[in-house]
Structures are given as structure tokens and as C-alpha cells.
C-alpha positions, 0 to 999 in steps of 0.5 A: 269708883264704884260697885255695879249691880248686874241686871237683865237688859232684855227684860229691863227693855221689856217693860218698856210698852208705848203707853209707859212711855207716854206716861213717862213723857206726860209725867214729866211735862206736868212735874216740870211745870211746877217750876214755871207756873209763877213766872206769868203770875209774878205781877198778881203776887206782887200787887197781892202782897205789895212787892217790887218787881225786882223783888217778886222775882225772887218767887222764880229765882228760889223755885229754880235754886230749889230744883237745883238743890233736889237735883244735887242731894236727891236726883244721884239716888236713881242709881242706888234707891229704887226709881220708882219709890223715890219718885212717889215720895218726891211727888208727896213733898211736891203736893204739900209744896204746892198747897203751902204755897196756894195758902201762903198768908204772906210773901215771905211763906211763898217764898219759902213754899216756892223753895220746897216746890222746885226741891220736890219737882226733880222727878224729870231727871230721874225719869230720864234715867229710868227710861234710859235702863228700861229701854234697850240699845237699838230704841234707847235713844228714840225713847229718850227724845219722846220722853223729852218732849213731854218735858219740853212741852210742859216747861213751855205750856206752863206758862200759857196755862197758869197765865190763863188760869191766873187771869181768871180766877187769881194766882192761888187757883194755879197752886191749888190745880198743881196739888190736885194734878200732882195727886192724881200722878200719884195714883196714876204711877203707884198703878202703872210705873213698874220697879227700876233696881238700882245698880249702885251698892256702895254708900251715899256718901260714895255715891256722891264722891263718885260724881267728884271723880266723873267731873274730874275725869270727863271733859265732855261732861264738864264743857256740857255742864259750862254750856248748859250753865249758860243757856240756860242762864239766858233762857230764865234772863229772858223767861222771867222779865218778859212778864215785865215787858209784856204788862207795861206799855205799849202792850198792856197785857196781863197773865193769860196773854203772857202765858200764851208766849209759852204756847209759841215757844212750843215748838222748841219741842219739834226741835228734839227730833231735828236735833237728833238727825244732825247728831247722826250726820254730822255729830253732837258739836255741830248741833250744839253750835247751831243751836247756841246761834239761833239763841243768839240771834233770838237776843239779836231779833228781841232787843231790836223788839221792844215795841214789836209783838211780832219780833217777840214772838220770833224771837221767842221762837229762836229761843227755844228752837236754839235752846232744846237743839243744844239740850237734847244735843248735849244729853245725848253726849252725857247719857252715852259717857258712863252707862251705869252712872246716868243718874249721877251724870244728869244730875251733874249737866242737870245742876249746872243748868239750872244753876244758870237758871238761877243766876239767870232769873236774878240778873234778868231782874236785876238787868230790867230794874236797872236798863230795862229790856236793852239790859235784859237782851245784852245780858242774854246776849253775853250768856249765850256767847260765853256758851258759844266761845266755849264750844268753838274751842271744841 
């Protein structure tokens, strides 16, 4: 299927110091807020360009098709470019995105700036990777779940952040600081982030044919693909209307209020460490049931919540707790499948998520536009038992 460069894991692991792993998990939770600085900012740009809500919810819909778009075309290059140039160029196209998108004179430049701005943000998942290579098998699933806080964590205060920053100083303010904080990475990794070689030498187009044939033969891949479609799918239905909810009555909130859901939803992040002990006791399935419960039961809890600032914000916490179990759950099963092919492995879950992502973000306007917050739940609350149907057959 392929041909594998031979490296040194030893020296690989080497290079792998605590203050690079920090750094990694910094830059992934900053890079990864790129695609959710807009979801508490949704209401401001619709007054501002004079937009329906339904419609400035495709501000979140094609930010998240475009990261979807760079983890599929860009992302399965981590195992044949090196890692650390692919991720100064993507930072580059991630800058300019961000400053177009702070200028944009209309909705429909905003629209495409928000297209470029999810395309150029996939460094995360080739971070991943990298990290994977560069740490031995004694530590390497340890390093991976410090790495992956700062990505959760950084999906989550996004929010908080640019619903704070919006309230203040408007909705442009957010994409002028996303530019600035994405050059300043850049100087930062130019000067720390050592290189990762990459171990495929076949062609692109092999490259990409090789995925094909993974999907093909692993059925474990498949069914972490399917179910991460799904949740994910219910995490965006949920993240891209609760701005609705919020600033409508009883509640009458605005951006920075909004933005602070996403600090409660933070503790999603302590989740990774639990996550990773059931895996050890009692297995990767058994956390992935766990955590597609909780999620469900979050949909359960806010449908019945309406009205209720405290329901939501349990709810909000069963989400992201139910969420980042079955994530960190189901990477660890894709990551330990093919060791010479992780990039193209999360690229291929990675996709599939944020695909549901996507979906998600669209049928959540759509579900408010039409049924308001009991249409948003039920439909939340249909992803999530798909997901879970399709891992009580495992």
C-alpha cells in the first residue's frame, strides 16, 4: 500500500522536552479557535450586514466545511511533507484569512474569508501526528492527551474569549487579534518546533489512494469515523444555536455572556485524563458508550431548559464531558491501528467529524428556524442515538 521511510525512534523521542509539549498544546488550542471565534459573534454580524439568523449561520456552517476541506487535501501530507514547514505555510494562509475576514466590506466576503479561515486552521491534526512520532511507546499516549487539552480547551475558551472581546469592541476586534496571535506563532515555532521527516515516499496521488484502502480494510476506523460524524454533528447543532437562545428572552444576553458557556464547557477537558483510565480498565468501547450517554442525556437535561440558565449550563457540562470521553476514546483506537500512517488515519476520523460538524451547524439553524429550542434538542438528541446504535453492535 505504501512505502515507509525508516527512522530513529529513540532520537525522535528525544526531541521531545516538556516545554514542546506545552507549546504544541498551546498551539493547537489557539489554532483551533480560529473555527469558533464567530459562533458568539453571529448576532452582531447579522445586524451588521442586515442577515437573517438562519442565514449568518452559514458564517459557522463554511468555516467548519473549510476545515473539513484542509483536513482531507492538506492534513494526509504530515506522512510525506515535513511537519514542520506544512504547518508555517498553513499558519500563513490561516493569518491572511483572518485579516480578510476582519476587513470584509460585505457578507458574502465573510463568508468566503470564513471558508479560507477553517481550510488554513487544521494544524491541530497535524500536530497530533507529530507528536505521536516524536514520543516514544512508553510516554507516547500520555503526550498525546496533554496535547489534547490544549486543543479542547482552546475549542471551548474561544468562545468565552471572542464573546467578551465582541461585547467590547465589535466583531471585527476578534479576527484583527486571531491575525496578530497567528503571527506571533509563527515566530514562536520557526524558533522552537524541531523537524519531523516524514516517512511516506510514494506520490500524492498514492498518498491519497492509500486512505481508500485503510477505510476499506479497518473496520475500526470506519465505526470511529460513523461515530464521530455524529457527535460531533450534535456538538455544533447545539454550539451554533445556543447564541440564538441565549440572546432572545427570557434571557437577553449578549456576546460576552454567551462566550462564557464556552468557559463552563471546559471541563470537557478534564475528561481526557478520565477517559484514558477506562480505556485502561475496562477498554476504548466501554468509554465511548459512556460518553455518547452523557451527551444524550445533555439533550435530555436542556430541552427540558429553555427557560433555565442553570439547566443549561448542566447540560452544557454533560456535553462536552460525554463529547471529549468519546473523542479521546475513539483517537486512541485510530492512532494505535497503523503506526506509519497516523496522519492519514485522523485525517480520515478528523474529516468525518467535522463533516458532522458541518451538517450539524446547518440543521441546527435550520431545526431553530423552524421549531426553535425543542427542534434543536430532538435533533441533537437523534445524532447522538445514531452514534449510540452504532456502538452497541460492537
Amino acid at each position: 500500500m505504501q512505502k515507509v521511510a525508516q527512522i530513529d525512534a529513540s532520537a525522535s523521542s528525544s526531541n521531545l522536552s516538556g516545554m514542546l509539549i506545552l507549546l504544541m498544546a498551546v498551539t493547537c488550542g489557539v489554532v483551533v479557535a480560529n473555527i469558533y471565534y464567530n459562533q458568539p459573534l453571529l448576532i452582531q454580524i447579522a445586524e451588521t450586514f442586515g442577515v437573517s439568523e438562519q442565514r449568518v449561520s452559514w458564517i459557522a456552517t463554511i468555516t467548519q466545511v473549510g476545515y473539513t476541506l484542509g483536513l482531507f487535501f492538506v492534513v494526509p501530507l504530515g506522512d510525506k511533507v515535513e511537519r514542520k514547514k506544512l504547518i508555517l505555510i498553513k499558519l500563513v494562509g490561516a493569518a491572511l484569512a483572518l485579516f480578510a475576514a476582519a476587513m470584509a466590506g460585505n457578507f458574502y466576503v465573510l463568508l468566503a474569508a470564513s471558508l479560507y479561515i477553517g481550510f488554513f486552521s487544521a494544524v491541530p491534526q497535524l500536530l497530533l501526528p507529530m507528536a505521536a512520532s516524536l514520543a516514544n511507546d512508553k510516554n507516547r499516549g500520555k503526550v498525546l492527551g496533554q496535547v489534547m487539552s490544549g486543543l479542547l480547551v482552546g475549542i471551548l475558551l474561544s468562545r468565552t474569549l471572542s464573546g467578551f472581546m465582541g461585547a467590547a469592541f465589535g466583531w471585527r476586534t476578534v479576527f484583527y487579534f486571531g491575525t496578530l496571535v497567528m503571527i506571533l506563532l509563527m515566530a514562536l515555532l520557526y524558533w522552537k518546533l524541531p523537524k519531523n521527516e516524514p516517512e511516506f515516499l510514494g506520490s500524492y496521488g498514492g498518498l491519497m489512494r492509500s486512505m481508500l484502502g485503510y477505510i476499506k480494510e479497518l473496520p475500526v476506523l470506519r465505526t470511529a469515523a460513523v461515530t464521530g460524524f455524529f457527535m460531533f454533528g450534535a456538538f455544533s447543532i447545539f454550539w451554533t444555536t445556543l447564541v440564538f437562545l441565549l440572546e432572545g428572552k427570557p434571557f437577553f444576553y449578549e456576546s460576552d455572556m454567551v462566550g462564557l458557556f464556552g468557559l463552563i464547557g471546559t471541563c470537557g477537558a478534564l475528561a481526557a485524563p478520565m477517559a484514558g483510565k477506562w480505556i485502561d480498565k475496562k477498554g476504548a468501547q466501554f468509554a465511548i458508550r459512556i460518553g455518547i450517554f452523557a451527551v444524550f442525556l445533555a439533550f435530555v437535561v436542556m430541552d427540558f431548559s429553555a427557560t433555565s440558565l442553570l439547566g443549561l449550563i448542566l447540560g452544557v457540562v454533560l456535553l462536552d464531558i460525554g463529547l471529549q470521553v468519546t473523542h479521546v476514546s475513539n483517537q486512541s483506537k485510530v492512532f494505535a491501528l497503523v503506526p506509519e500512517a497516523r496522519s492519514r488515519l485522523n485525517t480520515i476520523y478528523i474529516s468525518a467529524s467535522f463533516a458532522g460538524g458541518s451538517i450539524g451547524s446547518l440543521m441546527g439553524a435550520m431545526a431553530w428556524t423552524y421549531w426553535h429550542w425543542t427542534g434543536v434538542c430532538v435533533l441533537g438528541a437523534i445524532f447522538v442515538a445514531i452514534a449510540l446504535v452504532i456502538n452497541l453492535r460492537k
